[in-house]
C-alpha positions as CSV (number, residue, x, y, z in Angstrom):
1,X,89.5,79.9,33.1
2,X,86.0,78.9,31.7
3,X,84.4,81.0,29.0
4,X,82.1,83.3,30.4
5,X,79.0,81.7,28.6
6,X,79.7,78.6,30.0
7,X,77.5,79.1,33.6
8,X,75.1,80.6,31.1
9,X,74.7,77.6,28.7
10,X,74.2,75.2,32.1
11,X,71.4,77.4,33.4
12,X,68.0,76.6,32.5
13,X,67.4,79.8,30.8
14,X,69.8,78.0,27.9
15,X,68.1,74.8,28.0
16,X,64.4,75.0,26.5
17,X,63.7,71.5,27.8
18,X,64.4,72.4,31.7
19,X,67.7,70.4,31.5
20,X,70.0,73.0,32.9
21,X,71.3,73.3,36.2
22,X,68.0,75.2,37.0
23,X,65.2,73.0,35.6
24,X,67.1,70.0,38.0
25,X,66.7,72.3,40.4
26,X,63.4,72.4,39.5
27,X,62.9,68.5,39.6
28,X,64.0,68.2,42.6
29,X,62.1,70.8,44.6
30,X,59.1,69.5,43.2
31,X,60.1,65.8,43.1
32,X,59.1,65.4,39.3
33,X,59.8,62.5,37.9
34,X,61.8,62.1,34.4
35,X,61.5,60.0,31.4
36,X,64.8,57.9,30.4
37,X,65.3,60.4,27.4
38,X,65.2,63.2,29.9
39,X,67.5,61.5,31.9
40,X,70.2,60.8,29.2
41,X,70.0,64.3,28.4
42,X,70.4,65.2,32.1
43,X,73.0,63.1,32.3
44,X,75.2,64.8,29.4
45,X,74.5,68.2,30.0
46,X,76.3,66.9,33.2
47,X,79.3,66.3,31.9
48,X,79.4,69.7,29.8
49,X,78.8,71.3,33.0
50,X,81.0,69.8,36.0
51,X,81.6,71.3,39.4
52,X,78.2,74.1,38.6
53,X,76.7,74.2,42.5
54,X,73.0,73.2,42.1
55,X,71.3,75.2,45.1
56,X,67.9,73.2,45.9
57,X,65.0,74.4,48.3
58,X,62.9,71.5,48.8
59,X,59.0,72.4,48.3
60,X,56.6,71.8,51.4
């Protein structure tokens, strides 16, 4: 079993820079693009954080 903190650290209310679960969430609704540095960081919070469900409503 995962630590409890775990979810929490992947969220975006852990990750000042919107690289959470939540700020791709965020990204993506909005379709905002990311710099290659965001994307690296992306990328490794990623692995930190496998198999966390990313719900995404797509903006209008």
């Amino acid at each position: 079993m995962l630590h409890p903190r775990v979810g929490r650290c992947c969220s975006y209310s852990a990750e000042p820079e919107g690289r959470g679960t939540q700020g791709v969430a965020i990204k993506t609704r909005w379709k905002l693009a990311i710099d290659p540095s965001e994307e690296a960081a992306l990328a490794e919070n990623a692995t930190r954080c496998p198999n966390v469900p990313i719900k995404v409503q797509l903006a209008r």
